[in-house]
N, CA and C atoms as a LAMMPS dump frame, in Angstrom:
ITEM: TIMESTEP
0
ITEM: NUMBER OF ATOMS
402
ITEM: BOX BOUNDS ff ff ff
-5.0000000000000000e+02 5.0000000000000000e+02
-5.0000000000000000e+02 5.0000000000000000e+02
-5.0000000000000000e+02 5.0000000000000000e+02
ITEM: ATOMS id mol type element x y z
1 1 1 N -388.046 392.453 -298.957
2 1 2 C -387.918 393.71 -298.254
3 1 3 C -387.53 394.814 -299.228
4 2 1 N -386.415 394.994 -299.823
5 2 2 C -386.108 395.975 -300.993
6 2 3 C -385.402 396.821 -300.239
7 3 1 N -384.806 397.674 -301.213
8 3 2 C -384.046 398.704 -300.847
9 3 3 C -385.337 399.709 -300.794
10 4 1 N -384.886 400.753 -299.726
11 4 2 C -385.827 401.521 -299.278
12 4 3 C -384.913 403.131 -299.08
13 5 1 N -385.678 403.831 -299.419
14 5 2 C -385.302 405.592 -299.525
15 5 3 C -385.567 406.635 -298.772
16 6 1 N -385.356 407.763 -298.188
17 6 2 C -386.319 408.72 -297.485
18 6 3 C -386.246 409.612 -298.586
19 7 1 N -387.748 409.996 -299.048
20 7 2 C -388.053 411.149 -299.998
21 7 3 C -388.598 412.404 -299.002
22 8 1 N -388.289 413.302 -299.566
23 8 2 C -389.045 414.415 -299.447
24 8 3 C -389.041 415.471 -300.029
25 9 1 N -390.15 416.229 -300.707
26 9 2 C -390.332 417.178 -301.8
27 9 3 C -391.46 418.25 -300.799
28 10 1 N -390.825 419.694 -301.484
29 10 2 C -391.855 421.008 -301.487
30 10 3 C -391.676 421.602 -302.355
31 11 1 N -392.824 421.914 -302.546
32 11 2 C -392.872 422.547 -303.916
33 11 3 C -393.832 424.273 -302.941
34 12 1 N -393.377 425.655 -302.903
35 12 2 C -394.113 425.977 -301.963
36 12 3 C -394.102 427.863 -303.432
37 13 1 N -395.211 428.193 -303.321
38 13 2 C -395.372 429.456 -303.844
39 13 3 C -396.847 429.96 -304.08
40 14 1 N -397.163 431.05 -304.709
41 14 2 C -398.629 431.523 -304.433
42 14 3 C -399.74 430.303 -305.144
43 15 1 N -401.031 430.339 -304.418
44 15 2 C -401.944 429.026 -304.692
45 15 3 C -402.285 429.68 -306.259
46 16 1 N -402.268 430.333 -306.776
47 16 2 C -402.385 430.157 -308.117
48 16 3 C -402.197 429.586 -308.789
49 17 1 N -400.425 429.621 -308.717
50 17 2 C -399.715 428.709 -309.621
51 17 3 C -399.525 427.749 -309.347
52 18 1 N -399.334 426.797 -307.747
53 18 2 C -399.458 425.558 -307.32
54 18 3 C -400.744 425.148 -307.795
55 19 1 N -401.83 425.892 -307.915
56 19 2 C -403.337 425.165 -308.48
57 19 3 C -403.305 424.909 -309.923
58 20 1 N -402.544 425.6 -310.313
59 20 2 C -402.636 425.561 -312.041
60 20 3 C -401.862 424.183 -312.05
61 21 1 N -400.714 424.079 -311.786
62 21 2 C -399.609 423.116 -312.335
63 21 3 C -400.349 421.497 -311.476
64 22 1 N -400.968 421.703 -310.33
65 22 2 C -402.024 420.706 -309.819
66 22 3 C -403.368 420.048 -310.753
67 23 1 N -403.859 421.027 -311.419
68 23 2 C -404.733 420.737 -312.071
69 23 3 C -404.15 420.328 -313.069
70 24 1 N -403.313 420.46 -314.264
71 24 2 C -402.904 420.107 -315.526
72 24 3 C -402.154 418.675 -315.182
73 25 1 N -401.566 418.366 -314.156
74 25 2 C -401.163 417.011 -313.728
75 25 3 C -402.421 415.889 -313.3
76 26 1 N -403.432 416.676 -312.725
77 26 2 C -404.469 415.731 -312.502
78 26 3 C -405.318 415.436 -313.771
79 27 1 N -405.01 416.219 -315.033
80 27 2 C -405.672 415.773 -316.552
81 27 3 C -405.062 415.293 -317.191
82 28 1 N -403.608 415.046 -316.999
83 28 2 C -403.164 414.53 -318.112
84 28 3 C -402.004 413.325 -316.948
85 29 1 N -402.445 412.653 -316.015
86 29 2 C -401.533 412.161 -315.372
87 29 3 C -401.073 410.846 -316.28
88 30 1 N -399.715 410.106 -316.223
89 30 2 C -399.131 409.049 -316.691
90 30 3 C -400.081 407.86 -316.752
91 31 1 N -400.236 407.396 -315.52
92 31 2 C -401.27 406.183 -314.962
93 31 3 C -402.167 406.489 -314.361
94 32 1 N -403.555 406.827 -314.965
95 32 2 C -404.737 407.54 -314.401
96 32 3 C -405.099 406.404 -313.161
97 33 1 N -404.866 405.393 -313.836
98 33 2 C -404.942 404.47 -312.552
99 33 3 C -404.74 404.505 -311.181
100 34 1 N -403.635 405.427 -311.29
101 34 2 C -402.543 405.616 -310.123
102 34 3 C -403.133 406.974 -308.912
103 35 1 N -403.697 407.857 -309.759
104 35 2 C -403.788 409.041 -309.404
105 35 3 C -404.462 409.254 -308.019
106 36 1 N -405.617 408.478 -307.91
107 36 2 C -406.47 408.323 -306.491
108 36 3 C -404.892 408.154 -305.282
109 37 1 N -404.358 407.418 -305.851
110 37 2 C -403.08 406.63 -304.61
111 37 3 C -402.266 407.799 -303.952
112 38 1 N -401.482 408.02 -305.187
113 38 2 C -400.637 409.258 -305.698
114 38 3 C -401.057 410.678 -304.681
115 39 1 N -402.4 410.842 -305.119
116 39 2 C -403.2 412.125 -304.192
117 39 3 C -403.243 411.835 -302.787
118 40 1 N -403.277 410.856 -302.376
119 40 2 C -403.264 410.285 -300.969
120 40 3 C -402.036 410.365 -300.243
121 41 1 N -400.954 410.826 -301.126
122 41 2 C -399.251 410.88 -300.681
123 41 3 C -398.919 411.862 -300.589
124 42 1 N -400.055 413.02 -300.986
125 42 2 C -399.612 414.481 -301.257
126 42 3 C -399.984 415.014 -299.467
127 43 1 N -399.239 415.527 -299.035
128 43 2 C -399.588 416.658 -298.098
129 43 3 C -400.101 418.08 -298.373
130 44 1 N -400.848 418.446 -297.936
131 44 2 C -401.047 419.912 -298.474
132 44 3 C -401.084 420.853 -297.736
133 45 1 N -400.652 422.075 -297.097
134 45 2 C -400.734 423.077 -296.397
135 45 3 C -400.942 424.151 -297.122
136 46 1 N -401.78 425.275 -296.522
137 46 2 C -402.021 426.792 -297.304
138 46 3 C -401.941 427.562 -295.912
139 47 1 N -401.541 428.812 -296.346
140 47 2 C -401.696 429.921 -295.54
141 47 3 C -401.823 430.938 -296.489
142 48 1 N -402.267 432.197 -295.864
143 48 2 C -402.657 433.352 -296.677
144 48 3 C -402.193 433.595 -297.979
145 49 1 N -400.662 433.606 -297.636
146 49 2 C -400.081 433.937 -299.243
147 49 3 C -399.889 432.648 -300.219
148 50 1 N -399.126 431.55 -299.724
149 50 2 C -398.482 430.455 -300.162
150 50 3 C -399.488 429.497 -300.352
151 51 1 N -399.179 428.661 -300.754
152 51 2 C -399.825 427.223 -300.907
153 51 3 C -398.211 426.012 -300.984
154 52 1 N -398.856 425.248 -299.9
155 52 2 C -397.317 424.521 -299.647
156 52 3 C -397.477 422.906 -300.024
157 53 1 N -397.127 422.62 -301.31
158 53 2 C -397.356 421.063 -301.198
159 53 3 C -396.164 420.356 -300.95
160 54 1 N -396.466 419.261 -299.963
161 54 2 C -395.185 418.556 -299.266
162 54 3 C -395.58 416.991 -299.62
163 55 1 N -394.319 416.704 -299.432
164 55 2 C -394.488 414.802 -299.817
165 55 3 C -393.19 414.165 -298.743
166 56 1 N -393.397 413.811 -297.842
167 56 2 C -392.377 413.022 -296.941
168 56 3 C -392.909 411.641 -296.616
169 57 1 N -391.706 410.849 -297.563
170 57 2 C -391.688 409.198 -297.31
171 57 3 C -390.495 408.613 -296.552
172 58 1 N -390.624 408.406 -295.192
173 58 2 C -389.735 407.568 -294.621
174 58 3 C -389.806 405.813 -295.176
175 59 1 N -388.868 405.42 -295.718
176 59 2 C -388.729 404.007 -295.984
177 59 3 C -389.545 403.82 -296.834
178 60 1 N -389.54 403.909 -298.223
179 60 2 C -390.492 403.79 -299.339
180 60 3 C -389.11 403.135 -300.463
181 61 1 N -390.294 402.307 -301.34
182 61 2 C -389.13 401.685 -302.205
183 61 3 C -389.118 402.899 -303.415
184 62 1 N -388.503 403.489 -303.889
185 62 2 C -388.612 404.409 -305.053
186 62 3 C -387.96 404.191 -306.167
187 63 1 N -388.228 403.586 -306.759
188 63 2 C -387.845 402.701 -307.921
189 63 3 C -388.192 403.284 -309.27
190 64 1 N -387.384 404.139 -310.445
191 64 2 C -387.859 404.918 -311.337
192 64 3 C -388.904 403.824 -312.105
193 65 1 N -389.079 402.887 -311.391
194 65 2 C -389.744 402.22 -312.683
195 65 3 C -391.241 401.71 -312.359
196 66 1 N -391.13 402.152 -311.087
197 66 2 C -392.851 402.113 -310.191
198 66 3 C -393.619 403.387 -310.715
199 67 1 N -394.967 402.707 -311.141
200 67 2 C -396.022 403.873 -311.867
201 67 3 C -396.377 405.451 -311.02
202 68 1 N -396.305 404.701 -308.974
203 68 2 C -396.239 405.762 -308.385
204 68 3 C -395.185 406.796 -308.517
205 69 1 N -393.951 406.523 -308.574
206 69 2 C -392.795 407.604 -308.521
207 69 3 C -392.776 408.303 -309.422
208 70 1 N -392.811 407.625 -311.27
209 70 2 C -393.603 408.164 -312.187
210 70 3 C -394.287 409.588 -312.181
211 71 1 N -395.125 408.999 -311.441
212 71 2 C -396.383 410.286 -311.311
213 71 3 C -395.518 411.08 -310.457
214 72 1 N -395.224 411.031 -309.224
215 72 2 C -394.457 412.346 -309.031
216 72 3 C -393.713 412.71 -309.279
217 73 1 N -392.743 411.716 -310.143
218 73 2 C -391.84 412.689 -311.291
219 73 3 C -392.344 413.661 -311.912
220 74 1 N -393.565 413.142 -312.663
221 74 2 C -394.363 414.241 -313.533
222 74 3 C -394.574 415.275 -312.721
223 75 1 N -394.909 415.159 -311.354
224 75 2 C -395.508 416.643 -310.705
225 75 3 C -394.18 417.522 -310.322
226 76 1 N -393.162 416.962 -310.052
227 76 2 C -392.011 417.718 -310.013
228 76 3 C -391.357 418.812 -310.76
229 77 1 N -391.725 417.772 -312.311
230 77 2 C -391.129 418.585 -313.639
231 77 3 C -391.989 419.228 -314.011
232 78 1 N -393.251 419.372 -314.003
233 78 2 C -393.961 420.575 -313.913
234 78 3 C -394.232 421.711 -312.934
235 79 1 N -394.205 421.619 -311.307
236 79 2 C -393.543 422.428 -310.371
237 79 3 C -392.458 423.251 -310.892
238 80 1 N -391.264 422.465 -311.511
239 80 2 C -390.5 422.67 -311.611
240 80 3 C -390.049 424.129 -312.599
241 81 1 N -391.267 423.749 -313.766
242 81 2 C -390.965 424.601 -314.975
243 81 3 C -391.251 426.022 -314.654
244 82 1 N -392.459 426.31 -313.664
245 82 2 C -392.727 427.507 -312.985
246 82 3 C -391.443 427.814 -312.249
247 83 1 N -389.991 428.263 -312.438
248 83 2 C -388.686 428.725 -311.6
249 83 3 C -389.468 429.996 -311.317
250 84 1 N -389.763 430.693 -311.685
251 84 2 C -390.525 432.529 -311.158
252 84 3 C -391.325 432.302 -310.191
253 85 1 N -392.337 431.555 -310.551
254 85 2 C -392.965 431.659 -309.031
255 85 3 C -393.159 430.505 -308.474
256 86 1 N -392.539 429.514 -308.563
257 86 2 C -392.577 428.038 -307.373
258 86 3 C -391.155 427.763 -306.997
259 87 1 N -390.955 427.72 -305.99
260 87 2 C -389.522 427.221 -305.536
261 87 3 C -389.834 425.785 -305.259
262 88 1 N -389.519 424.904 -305.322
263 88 2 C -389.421 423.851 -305.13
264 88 3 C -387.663 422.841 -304.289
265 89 1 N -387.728 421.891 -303.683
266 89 2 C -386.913 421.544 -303.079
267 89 3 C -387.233 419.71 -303.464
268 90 1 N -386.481 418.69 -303.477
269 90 2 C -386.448 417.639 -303.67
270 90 3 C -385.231 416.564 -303.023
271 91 1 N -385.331 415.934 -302.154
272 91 2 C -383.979 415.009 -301.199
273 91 3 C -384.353 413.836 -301.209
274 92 1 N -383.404 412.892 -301.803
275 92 2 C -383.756 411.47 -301.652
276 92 3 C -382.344 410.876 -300.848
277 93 1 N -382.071 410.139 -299.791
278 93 2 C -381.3 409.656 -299.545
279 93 3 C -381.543 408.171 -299.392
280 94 1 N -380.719 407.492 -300.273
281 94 2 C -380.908 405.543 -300.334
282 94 3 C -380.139 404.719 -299.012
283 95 1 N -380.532 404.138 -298.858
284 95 2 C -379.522 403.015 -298.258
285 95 3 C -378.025 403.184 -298.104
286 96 1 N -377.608 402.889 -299.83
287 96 2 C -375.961 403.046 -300.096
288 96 3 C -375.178 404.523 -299.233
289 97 1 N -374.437 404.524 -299.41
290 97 2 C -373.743 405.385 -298.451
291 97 3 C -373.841 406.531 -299.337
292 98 1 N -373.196 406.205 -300.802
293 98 2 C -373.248 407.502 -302.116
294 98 3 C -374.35 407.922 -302.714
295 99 1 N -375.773 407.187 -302.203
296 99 2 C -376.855 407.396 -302.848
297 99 3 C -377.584 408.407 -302.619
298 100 1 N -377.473 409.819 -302.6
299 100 2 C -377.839 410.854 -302.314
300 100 3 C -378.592 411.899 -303.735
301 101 1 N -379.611 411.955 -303.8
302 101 2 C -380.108 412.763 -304.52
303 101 3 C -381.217 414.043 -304.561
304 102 1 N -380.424 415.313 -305.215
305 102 2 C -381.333 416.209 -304.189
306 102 3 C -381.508 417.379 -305.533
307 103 1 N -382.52 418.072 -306.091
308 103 2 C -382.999 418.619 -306.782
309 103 3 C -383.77 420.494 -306.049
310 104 1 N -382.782 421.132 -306.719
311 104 2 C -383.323 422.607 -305.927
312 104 3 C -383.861 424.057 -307.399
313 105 1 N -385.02 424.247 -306.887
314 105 2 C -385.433 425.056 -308.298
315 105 3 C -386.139 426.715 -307.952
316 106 1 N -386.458 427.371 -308.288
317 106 2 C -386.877 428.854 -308.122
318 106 3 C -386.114 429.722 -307.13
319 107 1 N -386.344 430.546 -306.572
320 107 2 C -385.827 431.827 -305.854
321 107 3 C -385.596 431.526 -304.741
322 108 1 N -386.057 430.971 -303.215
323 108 2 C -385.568 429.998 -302.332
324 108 3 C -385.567 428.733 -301.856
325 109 1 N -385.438 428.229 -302.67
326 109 2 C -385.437 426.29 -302.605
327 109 3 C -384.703 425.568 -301.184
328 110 1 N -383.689 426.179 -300.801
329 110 2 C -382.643 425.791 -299.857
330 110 3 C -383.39 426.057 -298.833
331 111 1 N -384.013 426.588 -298.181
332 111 2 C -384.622 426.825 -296.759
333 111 3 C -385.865 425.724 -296.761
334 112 1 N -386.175 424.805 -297.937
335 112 2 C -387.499 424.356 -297.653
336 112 3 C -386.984 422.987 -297.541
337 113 1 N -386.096 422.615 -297.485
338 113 2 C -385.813 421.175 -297.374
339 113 3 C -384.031 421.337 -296.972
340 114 1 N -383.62 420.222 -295.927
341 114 2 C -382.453 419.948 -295.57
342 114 3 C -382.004 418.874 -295.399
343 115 1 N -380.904 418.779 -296.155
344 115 2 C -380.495 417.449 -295.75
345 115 3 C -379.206 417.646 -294.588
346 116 1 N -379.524 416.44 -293.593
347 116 2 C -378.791 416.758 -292.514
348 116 3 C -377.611 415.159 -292.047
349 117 1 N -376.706 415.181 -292.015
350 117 2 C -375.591 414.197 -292.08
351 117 3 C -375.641 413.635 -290.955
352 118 1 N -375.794 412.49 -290.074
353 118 2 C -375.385 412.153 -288.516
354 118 3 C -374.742 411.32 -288.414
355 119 1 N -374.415 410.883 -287.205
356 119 2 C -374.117 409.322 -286.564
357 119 3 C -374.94 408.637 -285.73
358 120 1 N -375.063 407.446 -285.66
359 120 2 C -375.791 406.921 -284.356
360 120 3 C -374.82 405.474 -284.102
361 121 1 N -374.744 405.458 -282.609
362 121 2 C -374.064 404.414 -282.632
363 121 3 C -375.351 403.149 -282.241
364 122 1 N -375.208 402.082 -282.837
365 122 2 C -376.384 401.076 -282.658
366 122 3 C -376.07 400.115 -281.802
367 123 1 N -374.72 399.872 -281.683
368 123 2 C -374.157 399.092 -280.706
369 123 3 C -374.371 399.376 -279.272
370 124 1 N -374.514 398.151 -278.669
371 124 2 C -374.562 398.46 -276.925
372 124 3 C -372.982 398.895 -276.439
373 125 1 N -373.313 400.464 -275.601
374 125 2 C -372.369 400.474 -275.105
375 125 3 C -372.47 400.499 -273.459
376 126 1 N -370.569 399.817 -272.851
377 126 2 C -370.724 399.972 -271.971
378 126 3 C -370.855 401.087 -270.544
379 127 1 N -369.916 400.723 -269.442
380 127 2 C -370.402 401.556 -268.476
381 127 3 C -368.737 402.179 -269.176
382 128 1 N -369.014 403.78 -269.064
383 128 2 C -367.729 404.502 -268.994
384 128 3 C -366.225 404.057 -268.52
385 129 1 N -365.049 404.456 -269.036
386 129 2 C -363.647 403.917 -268.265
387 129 3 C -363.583 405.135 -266.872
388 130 1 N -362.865 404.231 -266.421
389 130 2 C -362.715 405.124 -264.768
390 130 3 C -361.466 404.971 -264.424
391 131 1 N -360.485 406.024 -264.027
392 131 2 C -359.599 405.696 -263.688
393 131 3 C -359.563 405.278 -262.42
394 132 1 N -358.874 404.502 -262.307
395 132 2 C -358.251 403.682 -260.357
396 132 3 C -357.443 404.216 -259.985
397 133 1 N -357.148 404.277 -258.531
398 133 2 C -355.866 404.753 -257.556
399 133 3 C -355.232 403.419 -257.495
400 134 1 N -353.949 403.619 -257.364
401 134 2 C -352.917 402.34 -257.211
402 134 3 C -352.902 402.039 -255.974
């Protein structure tokens, strides 16, 4: 089974520069092997101004040492280097309780990704206490 992660990355700013830093990753990727897979994980949204690339993995093993994660390391740190015009956002939360990792880059990064804290109780609970008359 493995330990398993929720990722999620945006990288969101004008399609220029999301196309540029897209294309130079698709020529020079780590494991060309990989790349068909890799592209299949990418989400992509555009609207007029922006170009929005998103990546959300519920329960994925992300292991720095898998060829896939690799590769989107690489697309990150190049997203990344554009701070002027790509904001980018990055949240990984593991299993472990302390395993929290979250990466924020350009002019508004914080509005494109959140990480949000809860509870759930998993246990069956019962019927409510009631008070009695004596």
């Amino acid at each position: 089974m493995g330990y398993r992660s929720q990722v999620a990355f945006v990288a969101q700013g004008p399609k220029e520069h999301i196309i540029a830093v897209l294309t130079t990753w698709r020529l020079t990727p780590l494991f060309p092997e990989e790349l068909e897979h890799v592209m299949r994980e990418l989400y992509l949204h555009t609207d007029s101004d922006n170009f929005c690339s998103l990546t959300y993995q519920d329960e994925c093993k992300w292991y720095n040492s898998y060829h896939d994660v690799q590769m989107f390391e690489q697309l990150f740190d190049l997203l990344r280097q554009d701070k002027e015009n790509i904001s980018t956002a990055f949240v990984r939360i593991g299993e472990d309780e302390d395993d929290t990792e979250t990466h924020y880059s350009g002019s508004e990064p914080y509005s494109l990704v959140a990480l949000h804290r809860s509870v759930s109780i998993e246990a069956s609970v019962g019927e409510p206490l009631r008070e009695t008359s004596a």
